[in-house]
N, C-alpha and C positions, 0 to 999 in steps of 0.2 A: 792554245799553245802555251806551255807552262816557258820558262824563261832558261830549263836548261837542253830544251829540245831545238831554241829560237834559232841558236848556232848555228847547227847541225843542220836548220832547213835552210837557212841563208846561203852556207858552203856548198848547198847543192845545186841551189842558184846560180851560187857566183862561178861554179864549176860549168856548167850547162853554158853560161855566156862567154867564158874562156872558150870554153869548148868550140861552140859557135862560130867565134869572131877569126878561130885560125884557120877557119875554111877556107878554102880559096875555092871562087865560083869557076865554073867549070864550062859554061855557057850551056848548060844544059839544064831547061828548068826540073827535069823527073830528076835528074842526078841530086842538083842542087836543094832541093825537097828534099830529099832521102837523105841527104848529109847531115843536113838540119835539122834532120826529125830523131834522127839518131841520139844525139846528146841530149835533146828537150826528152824523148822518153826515158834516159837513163836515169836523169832529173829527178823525171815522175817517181821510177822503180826507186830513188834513193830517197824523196820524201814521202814514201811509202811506207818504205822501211823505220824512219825514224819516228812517224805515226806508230807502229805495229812496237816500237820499242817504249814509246813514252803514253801513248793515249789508251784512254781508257771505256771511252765509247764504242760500246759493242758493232753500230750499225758504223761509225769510223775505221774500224780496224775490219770489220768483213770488204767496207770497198777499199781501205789499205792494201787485204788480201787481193781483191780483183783488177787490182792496178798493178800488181805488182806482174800478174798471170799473163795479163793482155798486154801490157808495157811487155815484157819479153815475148810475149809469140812477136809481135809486132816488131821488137828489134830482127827477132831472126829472119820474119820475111822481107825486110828492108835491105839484111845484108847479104842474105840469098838474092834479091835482085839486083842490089848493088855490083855484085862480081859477075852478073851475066849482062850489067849494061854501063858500067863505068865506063868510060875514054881510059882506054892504055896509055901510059906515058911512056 
């Protein structure tokens, strides 16, 4: 990690924990899993990206590429089951 990419993966961090911490639990552990998982891959998908912008390791930046692929299938089937099993308020 060169020192001008260091930022860039810290705020993804610090994003992903913000993110995190405004959850409010739901009593429902699938719910509460899925809420949670949602930010930590978005995380992923964004120190991905900053990998695929700064590094230079070919085998780094192909599974850059495939984190960034499975990080989003994986958000979208989170939030397709999200909306078919959330508690309505």
């Amino acid at each position: 990690v060169g020192k001008d990419d260091w930022p860039e993966l810290m705020a993804s961090m610090e994003k992903m924990h913000i993110d995190m911490e405004s959850i409010d639990p739901s009593g429902d552990s699938d719910v509460d899993f899925v809420r949670l998982m949602l930010p930590h891959h978005q995380a992923a998908i964004d120190m991905a990206k900053t990998e695929l912008m700064h590094g230079k390791d070919p085998e780094m930046r192909r599974l850059a590429q495939e984190i960034i692929a499975d990080q989003q299938s994986e958000i979208e089937l989170m939030q397709l089951w999200l909306k078919q099993h959330e508690p309505h308020k």
